[in-house]
BAMI-539012 format. One record per atom (N, C-alpha, C): x negated, z, y; residue in three letters. Coordinates in steps of 0.1 Angstrom, whole numbers, plus 2048, in hexadecimal, padded with zeros to 3 digits. Atoms other than C-alpha are relative to their C-alpha. Layout:
<nufis>
<nufi X="X" Z="Z" Y="Y" rest="ALA"/>
...
</nufis>
This chain:
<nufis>
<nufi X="806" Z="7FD" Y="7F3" rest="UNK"/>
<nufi X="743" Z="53E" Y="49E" rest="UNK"/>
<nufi X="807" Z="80A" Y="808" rest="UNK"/>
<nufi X="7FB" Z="7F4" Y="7F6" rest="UNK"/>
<nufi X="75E" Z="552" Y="4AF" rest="UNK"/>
<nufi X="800" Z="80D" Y="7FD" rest="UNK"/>
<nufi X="802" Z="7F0" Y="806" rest="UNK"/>
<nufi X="754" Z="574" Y="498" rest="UNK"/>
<nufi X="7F6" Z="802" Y="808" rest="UNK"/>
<nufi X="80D" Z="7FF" Y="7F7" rest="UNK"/>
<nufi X="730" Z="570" Y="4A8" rest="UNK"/>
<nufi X="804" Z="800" Y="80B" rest="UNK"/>
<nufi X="7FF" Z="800" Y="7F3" rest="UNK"/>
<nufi X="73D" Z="56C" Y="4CB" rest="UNK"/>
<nufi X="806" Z="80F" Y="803" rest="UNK"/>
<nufi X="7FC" Z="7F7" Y="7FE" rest="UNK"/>
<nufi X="756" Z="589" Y="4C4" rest="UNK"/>
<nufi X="7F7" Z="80F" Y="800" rest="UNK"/>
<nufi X="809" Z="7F5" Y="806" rest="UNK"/>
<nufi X="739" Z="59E" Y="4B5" rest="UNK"/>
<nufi X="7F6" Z="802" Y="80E" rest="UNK"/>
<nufi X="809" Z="801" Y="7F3" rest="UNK"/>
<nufi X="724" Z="593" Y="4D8" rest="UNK"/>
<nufi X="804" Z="807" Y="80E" rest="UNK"/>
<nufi X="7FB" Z="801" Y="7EE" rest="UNK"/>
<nufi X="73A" Z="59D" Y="4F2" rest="UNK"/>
<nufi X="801" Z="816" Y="806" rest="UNK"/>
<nufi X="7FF" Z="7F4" Y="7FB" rest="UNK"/>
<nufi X="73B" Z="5BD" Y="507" rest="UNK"/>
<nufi X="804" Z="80B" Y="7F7" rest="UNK"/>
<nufi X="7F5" Z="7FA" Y="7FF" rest="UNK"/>
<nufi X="75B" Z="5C7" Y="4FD" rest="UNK"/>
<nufi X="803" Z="804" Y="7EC" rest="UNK"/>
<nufi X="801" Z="7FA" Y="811" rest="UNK"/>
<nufi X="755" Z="5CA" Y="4D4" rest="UNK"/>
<nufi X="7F7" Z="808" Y="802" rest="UNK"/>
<nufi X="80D" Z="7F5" Y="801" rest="UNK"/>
<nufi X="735" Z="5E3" Y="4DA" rest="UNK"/>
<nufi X="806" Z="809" Y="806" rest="UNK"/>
<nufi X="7FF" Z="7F6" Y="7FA" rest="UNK"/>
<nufi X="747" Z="5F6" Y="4F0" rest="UNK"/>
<nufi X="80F" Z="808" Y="7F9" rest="UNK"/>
<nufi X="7F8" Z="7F8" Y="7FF" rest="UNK"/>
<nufi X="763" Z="5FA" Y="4DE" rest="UNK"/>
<nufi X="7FD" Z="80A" Y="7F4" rest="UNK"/>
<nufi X="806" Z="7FA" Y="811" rest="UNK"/>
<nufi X="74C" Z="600" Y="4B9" rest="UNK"/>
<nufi X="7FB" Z="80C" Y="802" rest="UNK"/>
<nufi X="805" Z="7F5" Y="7F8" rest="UNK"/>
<nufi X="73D" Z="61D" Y="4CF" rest="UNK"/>
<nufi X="80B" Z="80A" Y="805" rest="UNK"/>
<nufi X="7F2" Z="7FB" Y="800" rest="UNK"/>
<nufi X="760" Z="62C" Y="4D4" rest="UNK"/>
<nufi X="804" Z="801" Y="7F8" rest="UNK"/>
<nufi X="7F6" Z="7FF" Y="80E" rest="UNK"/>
<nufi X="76C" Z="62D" Y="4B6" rest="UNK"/>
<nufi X="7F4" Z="80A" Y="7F0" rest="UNK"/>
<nufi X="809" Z="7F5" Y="809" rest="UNK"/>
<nufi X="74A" Z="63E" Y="4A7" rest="UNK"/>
<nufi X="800" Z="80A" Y="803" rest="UNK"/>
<nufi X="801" Z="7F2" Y="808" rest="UNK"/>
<nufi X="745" Z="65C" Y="495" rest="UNK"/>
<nufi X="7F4" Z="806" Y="80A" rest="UNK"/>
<nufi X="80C" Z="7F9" Y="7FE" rest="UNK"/>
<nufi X="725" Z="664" Y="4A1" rest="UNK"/>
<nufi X="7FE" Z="805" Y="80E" rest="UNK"/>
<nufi X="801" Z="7FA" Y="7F3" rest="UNK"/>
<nufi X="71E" Z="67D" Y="4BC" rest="UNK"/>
<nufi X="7EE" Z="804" Y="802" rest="UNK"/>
<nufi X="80D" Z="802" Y="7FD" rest="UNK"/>
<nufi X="6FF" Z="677" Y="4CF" rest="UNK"/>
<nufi X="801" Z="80A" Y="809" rest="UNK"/>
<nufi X="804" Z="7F5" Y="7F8" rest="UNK"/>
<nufi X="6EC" Z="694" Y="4DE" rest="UNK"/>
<nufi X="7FA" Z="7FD" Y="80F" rest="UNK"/>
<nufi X="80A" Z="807" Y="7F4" rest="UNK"/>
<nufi X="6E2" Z="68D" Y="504" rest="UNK"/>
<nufi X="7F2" Z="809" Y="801" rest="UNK"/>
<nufi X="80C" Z="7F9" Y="802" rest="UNK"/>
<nufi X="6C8" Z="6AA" Y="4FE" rest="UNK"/>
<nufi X="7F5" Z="7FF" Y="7F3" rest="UNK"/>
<nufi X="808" Z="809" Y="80D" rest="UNK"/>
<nufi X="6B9" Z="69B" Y="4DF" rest="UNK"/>
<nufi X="7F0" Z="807" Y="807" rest="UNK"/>
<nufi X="80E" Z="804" Y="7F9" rest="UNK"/>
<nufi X="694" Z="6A1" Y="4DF" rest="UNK"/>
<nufi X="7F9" Z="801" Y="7F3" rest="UNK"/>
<nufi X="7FF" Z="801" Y="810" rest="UNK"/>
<nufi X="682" Z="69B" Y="4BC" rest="UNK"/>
<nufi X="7F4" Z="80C" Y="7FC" rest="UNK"/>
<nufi X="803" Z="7F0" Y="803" rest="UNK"/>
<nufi X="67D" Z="6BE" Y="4AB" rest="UNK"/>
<nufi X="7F7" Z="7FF" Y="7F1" rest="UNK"/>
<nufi X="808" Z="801" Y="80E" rest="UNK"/>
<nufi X="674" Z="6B0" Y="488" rest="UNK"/>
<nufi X="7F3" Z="7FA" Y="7FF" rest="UNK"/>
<nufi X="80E" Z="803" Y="7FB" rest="UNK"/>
<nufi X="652" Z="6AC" Y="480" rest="UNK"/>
<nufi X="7FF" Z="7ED" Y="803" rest="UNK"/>
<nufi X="804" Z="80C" Y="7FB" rest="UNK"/>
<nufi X="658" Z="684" Y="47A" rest="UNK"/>
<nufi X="802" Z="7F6" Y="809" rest="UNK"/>
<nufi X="7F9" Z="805" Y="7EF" rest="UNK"/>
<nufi X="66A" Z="680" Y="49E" rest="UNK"/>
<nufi X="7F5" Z="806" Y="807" rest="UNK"/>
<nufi X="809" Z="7FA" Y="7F9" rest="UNK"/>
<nufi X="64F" Z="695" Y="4AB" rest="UNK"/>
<nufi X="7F2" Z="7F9" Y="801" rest="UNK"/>
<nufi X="808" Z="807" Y="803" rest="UNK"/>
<nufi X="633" Z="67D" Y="49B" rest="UNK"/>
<nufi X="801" Z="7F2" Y="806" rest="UNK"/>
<nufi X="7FA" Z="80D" Y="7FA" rest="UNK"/>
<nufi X="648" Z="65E" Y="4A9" rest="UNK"/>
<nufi X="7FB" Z="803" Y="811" rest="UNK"/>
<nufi X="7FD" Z="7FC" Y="7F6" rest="UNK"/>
<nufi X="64C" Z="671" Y="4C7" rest="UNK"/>
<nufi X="7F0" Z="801" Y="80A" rest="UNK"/>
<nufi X="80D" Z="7FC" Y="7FF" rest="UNK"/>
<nufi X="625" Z="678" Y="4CD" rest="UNK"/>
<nufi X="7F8" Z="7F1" Y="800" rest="UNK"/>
<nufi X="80C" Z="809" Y="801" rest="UNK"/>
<nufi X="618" Z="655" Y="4C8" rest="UNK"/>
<nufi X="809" Z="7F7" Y="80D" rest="UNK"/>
<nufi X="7F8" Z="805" Y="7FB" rest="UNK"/>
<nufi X="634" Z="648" Y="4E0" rest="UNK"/>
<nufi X="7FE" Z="805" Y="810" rest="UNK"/>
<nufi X="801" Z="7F6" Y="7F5" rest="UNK"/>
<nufi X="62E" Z="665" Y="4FB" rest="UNK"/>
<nufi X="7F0" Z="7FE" Y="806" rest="UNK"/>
<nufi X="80C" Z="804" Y="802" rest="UNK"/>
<nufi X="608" Z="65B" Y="4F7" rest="UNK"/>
<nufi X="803" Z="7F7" Y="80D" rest="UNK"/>
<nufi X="803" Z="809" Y="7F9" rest="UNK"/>
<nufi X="60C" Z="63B" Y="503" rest="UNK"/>
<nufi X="806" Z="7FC" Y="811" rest="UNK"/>
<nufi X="7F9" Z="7FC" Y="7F7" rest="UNK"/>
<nufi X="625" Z="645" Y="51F" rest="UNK"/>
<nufi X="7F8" Z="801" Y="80B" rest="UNK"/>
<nufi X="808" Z="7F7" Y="7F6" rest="UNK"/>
<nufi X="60D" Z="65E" Y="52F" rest="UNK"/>
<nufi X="7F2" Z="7F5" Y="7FF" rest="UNK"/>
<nufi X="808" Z="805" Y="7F7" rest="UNK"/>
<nufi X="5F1" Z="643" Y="52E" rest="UNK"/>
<nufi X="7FE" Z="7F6" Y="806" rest="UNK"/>
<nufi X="802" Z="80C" Y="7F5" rest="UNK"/>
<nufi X="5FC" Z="626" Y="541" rest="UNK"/>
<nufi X="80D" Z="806" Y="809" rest="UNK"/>
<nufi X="7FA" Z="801" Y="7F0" rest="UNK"/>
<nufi X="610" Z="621" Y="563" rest="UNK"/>
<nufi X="80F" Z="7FE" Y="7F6" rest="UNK"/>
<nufi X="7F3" Z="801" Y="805" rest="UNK"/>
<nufi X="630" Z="624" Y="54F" rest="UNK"/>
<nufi X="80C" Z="807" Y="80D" rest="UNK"/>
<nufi X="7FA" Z="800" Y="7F8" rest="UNK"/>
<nufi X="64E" Z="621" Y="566" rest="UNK"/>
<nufi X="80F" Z="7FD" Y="7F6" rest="UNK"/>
<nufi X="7F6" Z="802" Y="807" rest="UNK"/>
<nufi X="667" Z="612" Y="54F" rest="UNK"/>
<nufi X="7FE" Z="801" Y="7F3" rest="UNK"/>
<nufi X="802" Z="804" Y="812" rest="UNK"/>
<nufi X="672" Z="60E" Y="52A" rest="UNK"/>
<nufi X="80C" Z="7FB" Y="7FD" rest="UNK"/>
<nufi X="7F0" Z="808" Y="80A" rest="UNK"/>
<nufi X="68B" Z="5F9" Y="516" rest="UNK"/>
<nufi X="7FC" Z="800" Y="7F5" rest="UNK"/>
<nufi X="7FF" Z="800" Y="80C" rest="UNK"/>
<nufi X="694" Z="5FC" Y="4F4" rest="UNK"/>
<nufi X="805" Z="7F3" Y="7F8" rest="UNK"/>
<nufi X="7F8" Z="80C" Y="809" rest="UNK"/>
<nufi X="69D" Z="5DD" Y="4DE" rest="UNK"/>
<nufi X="806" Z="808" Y="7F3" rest="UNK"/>
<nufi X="7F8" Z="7F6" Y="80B" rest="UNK"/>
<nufi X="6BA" Z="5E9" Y="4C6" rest="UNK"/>
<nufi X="801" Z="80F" Y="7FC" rest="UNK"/>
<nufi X="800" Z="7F4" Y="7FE" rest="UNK"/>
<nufi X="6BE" Z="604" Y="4D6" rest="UNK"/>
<nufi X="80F" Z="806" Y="7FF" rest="UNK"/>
<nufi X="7F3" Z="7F9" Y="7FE" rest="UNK"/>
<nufi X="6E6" Z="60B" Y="4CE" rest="UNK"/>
<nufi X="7FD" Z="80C" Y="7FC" rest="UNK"/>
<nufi X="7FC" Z="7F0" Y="802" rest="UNK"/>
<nufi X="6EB" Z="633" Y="4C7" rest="UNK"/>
<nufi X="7F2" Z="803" Y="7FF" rest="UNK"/>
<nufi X="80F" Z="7F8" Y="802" rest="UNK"/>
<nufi X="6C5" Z="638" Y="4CF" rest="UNK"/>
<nufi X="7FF" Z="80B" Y="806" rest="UNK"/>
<nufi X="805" Z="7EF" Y="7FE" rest="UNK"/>
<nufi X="6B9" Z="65E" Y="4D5" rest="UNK"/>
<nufi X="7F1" Z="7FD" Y="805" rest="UNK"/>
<nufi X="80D" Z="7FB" Y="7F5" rest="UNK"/>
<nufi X="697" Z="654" Y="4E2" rest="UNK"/>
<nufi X="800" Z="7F8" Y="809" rest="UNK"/>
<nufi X="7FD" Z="806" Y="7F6" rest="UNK"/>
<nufi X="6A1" Z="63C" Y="4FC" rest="UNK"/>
<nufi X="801" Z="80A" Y="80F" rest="UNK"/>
<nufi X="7F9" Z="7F7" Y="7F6" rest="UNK"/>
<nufi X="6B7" Z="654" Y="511" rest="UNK"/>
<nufi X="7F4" Z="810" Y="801" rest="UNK"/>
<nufi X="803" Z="7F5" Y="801" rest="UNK"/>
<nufi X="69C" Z="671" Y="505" rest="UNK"/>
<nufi X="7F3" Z="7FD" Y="80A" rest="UNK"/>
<nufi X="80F" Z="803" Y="7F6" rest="UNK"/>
<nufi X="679" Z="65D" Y="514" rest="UNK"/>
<nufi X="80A" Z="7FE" Y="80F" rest="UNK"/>
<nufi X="7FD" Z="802" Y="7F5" rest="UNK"/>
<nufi X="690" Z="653" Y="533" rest="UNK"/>
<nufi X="800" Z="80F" Y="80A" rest="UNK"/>
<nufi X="7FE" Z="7F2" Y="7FA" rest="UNK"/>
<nufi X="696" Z="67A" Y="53B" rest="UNK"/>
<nufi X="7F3" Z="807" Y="7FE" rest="UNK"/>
<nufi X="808" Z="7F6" Y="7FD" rest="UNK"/>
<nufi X="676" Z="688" Y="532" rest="UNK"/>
<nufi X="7F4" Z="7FD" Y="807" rest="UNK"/>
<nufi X="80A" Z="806" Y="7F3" rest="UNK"/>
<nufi X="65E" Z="66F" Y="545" rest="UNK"/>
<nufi X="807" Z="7FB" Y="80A" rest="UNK"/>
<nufi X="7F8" Z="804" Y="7F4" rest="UNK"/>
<nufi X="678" Z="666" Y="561" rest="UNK"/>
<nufi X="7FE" Z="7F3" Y="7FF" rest="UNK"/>
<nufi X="802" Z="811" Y="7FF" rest="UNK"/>
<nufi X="676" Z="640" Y="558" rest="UNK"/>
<nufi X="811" Z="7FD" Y="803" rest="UNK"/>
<nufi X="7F6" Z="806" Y="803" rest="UNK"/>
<nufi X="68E" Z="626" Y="55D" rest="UNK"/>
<nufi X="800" Z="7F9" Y="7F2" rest="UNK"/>
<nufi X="7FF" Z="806" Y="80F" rest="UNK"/>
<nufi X="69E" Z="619" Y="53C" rest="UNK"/>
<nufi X="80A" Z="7F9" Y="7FF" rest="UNK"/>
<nufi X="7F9" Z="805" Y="809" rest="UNK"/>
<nufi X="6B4" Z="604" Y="52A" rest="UNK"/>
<nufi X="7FA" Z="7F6" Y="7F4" rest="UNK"/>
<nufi X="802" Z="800" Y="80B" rest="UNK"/>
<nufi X="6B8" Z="5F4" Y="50D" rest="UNK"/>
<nufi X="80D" Z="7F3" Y="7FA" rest="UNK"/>
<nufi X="7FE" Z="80B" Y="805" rest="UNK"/>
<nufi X="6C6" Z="5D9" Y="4F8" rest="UNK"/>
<nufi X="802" Z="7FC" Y="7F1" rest="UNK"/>
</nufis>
């Protein structure tokens, strides 16, 4: 039980995020046709309700979280 607690807490995500490779773009916006197909059915439903916010479930090193937060001015987080 104390690996799962360790794996739970703040301070292991933040540091597995420090220590990755991967460099996330804050200008991301999805260029390829099947980010653009994602992107289109997502932006859809955006523009037709009273959308104000959005959260992502398993959202670590997500690109369209941070990308819908900036191009429809929502509030976001994620999870």
């Amino acid at each position: 039980m104390e690996n799962i607690e360790k794996k739970s807490s703040k301070e292991h995500w933040d540091g597995s995020y420090q220590i990755s490779k991967r460099d996330i773009n804050p200008n991301w916006k999805p260029i390829y046709y099947d980010f653009r197909s994602i992107a289109s059915v997502i932006e859809s439903a955006i523009r037709g309700g009273n959308v104000k916010s959005i959260m992502e479930v398993g959202c670590g090193d997500s690109l369209w979280l941070p990308y819908l937060i900036k191009r429809f001015s929502l509030v976001g987080g994620g999870g």
